[in-house]
N, C-alpha and C positions, 0 to 999 in steps of 0.2 A: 548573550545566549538567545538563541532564538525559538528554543520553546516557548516559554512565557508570551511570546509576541502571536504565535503561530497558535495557542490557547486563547487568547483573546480573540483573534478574528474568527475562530472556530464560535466561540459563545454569539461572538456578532451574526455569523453568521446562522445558526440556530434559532435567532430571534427574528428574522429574517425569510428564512426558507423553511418552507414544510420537510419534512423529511420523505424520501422512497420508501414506498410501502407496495405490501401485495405484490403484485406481476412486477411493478418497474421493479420493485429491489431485488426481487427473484430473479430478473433478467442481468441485472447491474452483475450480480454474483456471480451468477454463470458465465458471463461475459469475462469477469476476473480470475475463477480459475480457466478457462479456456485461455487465455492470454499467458497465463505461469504455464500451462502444459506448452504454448508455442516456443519456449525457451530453452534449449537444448541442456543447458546447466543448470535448471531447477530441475528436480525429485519432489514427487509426493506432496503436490497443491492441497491443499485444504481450504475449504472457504466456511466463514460462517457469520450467524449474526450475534452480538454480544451484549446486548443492552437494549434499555426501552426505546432509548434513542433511535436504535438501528443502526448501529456502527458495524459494519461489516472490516471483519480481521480474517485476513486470507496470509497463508504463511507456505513455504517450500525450502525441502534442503536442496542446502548448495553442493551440487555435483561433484564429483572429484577431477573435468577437466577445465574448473577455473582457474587463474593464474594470479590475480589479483583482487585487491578491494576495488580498484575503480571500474573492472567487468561487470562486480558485482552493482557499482554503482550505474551502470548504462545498461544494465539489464532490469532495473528493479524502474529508467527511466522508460524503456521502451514498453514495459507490462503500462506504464500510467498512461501511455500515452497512446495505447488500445482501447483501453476503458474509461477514461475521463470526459467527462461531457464539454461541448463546444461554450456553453457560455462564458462559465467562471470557474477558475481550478487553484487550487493553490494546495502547494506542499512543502513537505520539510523531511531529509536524510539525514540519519543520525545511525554513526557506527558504532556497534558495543561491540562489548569484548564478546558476549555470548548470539549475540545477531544483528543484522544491519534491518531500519529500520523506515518504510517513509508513512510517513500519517499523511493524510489528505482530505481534500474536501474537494466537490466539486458540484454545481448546481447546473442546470440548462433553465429552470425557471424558478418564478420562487414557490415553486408548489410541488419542484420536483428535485432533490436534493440528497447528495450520502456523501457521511464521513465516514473515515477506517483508518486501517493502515497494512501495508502492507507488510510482511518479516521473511526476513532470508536467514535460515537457520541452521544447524547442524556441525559434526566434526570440522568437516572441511572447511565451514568458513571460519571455524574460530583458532584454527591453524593459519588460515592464510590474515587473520586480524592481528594473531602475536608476531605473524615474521613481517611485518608492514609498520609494526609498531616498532 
């Protein structure tokens, strides 16, 4: 399993990098729902921040002209890879029954840094998770 793994280098990384605060995580955010609005099969972005940490959790329903899970999965890759800073990134997708999920983390230095994750939510995708399964 690879949470447990993907938890730990998060901790590492925490001891490590300061977190995004003020403007830069204010900009991170916008940055991140502006990237779910560029997505023709997301609805209704939400972004916010959830913890002392500054974990930013941005979430959207899935449209009704998706077709699969793995759309859902190339779309949740192309939102990371508008908003993910160049130096160091790392993530992890996990699909539930109730919504597809990717956590992340991503630094450009060690003074400037956010975790989160991203959620793809709604009817439609947990229709298209039971006829996949």
């Amino acid at each position: 399993m690879v949470e447990p793994l993907f938890d730990e280098a998060l901790n590492a990384l925490r001891t490590k990098v300061a977190r995004s605060v003020g403007d830069n995580l204010l900009g991170f955010e916008m940055d991140l729902e502006a990237a779910l609005l560029e997505e023709e099969l997301l609805r209704n972005p939400v972004t916010e921040r959830c913890d002392a940490e500054s974990t930013v959790t941005a979430s959207a329903e899935l449209g009704p002209d998706a077709s699969t899970l793995q759309q859902v999965r190339e779309l949740l890759s192309r939102v990371w890879q508008r908003v993910c800073y160049p130096g160091f990134q790392a993530t992890s997708v996990e699909l539930r029954a109730d919504k597809a999920e990717l956590r992340f983390m991503t630094a450009v230095t060690q003074s400037l840094g956010v975790t989160g994750l991203i959620q793809v939510t709604g009817p439609h995708y947990q229709k298209l998770f039971r006829k996949d399964r």
